[in-house]
Steps between C-alpha positions, in 0.01 A plus 500: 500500500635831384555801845237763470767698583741399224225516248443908605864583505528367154177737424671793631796453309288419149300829544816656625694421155155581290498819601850609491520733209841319482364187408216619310446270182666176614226292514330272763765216498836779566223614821484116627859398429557876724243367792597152517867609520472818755198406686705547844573842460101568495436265798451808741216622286282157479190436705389119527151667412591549178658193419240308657264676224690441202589177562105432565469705137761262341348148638303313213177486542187243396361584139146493515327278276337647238108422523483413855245589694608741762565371875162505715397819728471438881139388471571226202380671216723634219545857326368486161741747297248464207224772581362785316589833611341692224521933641137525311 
């Protein structure tokens, strides 16, 4: 499992790079190679908060089946999504 922690300092040192004027126009991979290899530096800025989040962001998640009924309500019965809402 990857450190909340680890995962923000690495975020502070992507957005770091992306928006020194510096480094404008290298691309996305020059601002990973520059996190993954100076993520230390930007360990007193990281909040396990934030890593926490986009870690939860990154995590695959279940595809929903197209066509499937949606899950029951807390009485039993389901939302129909198929109504007419005409503004007549």
């Amino acid at each position: 499992m990857t450190n909340p922690l680890t995962v923000s300092a690495q975020f502070a040192a992507f957005v770091w790079f992306n928006g020194n004027v510096k480094h404008a126009g290298h691309g996305a991979g020059a601002a990973m190679q520059f996190a993954r290899d100076h993520w230390q530096t930007f360990l007193p800025l990281a909040h396990p908060g934030l890593g926490r989040l986009l870690l939860n962001i990154a995590r695959p998640r279940r595809r929903r089946v197209v066509g499937a009924s949606p899950a029951p309500t807390a009485n039993g019965t389901r939302l129909s999504l198929d109504r007419d809402f005409s503004c007549n």
